[in-house]
Structures are given as structure tokens and as C-alpha cells.
N, C-alpha and C positions, 0 to 999 in steps of 0.2 A: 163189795169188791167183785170182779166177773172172774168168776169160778174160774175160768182158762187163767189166767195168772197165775194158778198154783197147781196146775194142769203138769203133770209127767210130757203131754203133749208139747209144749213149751218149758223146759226145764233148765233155759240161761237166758238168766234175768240179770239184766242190769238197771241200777238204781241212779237217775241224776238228777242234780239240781234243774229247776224250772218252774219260774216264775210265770205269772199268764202272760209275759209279752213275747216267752221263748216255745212256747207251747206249738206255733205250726213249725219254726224250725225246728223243733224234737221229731214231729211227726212226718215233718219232709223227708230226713234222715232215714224213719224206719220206711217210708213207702217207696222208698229208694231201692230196698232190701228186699219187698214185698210183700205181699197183699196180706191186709190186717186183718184177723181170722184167720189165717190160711198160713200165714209164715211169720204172723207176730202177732200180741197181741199188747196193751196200754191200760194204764190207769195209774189213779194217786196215788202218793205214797207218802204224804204230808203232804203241807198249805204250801212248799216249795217246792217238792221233790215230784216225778215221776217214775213208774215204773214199767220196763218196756222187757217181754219174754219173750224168748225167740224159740222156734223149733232145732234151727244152726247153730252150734256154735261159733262158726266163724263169722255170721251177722249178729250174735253179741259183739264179739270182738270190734266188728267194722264199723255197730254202733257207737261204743264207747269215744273210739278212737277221734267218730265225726264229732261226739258232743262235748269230746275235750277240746278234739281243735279249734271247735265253736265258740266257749267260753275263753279262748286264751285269745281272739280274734275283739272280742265285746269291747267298749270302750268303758273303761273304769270311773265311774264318778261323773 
């Protein structure tokens, strides 16, 4: 796991679903927000899940918000 994940530097972490076909729109989302190193950082968090830290809290927030609206967009089945 990269050490910054659990870094005081990044201390709001949010955890979402993601399978490998949602994986660059997870990461479209956080590059949105800014530069990875620098203002987030990513990694697994199970065989579905990802987990993405932020320095901001309110680029947690505006993540969550994009990867809910994301999933409720998806077509089901």
C-alpha cells in the first residue's frame, strides 16, 4: 500500500466501489481536483474497491459526490 494513503498529509479518504472498467473514470474525477502526489493520492482497497486521500476536505466531498453521480448514471445489467 503507498505509504501516503495513510499519510496525516492526506487525511480524507474516501472508499468506492470500482471495478477495472470504472478505474479511469475514478481517476478522471480525482485529476479534476488535482495533481496526484500533490493534492491526492489512490490505491486498492479490495478486488472492487478503491481508495482515493485527499489533502482537502472539500475534494473528498466533491469526490464522493462525482463517484456517486457516476454510479447512479451506469446502466444496470
Amino acid at each position: 500500500m503507498d505509504a501516503k494513503l495513510l499519510s496525516p498529509e492526506f487525511p480524507h479518504t474516501v472508499v468506492v466501489t470500482c471495478t477495472d472498467e470504472m478505474v479511469p473514470d475514478r481517476l478522471s474525477h480525482a485529476w479534476r481536483l488535482g495533481s496526484c502526489g500533490e493534492d491526492w493520492t489512490w490505491g486498492r482497497a479490495g478486488a472492487d474497491q478503491m481508495r482515493f486521500s485527499f489533502k482537502r476536505e472539500t475534494d473528498g466531498v466533491t469526490f464522493r459526490l462525482k463517484a456517486l453521480a457516476g454510479m447512479s448514471s451506469r446502466p444496470t445489467g
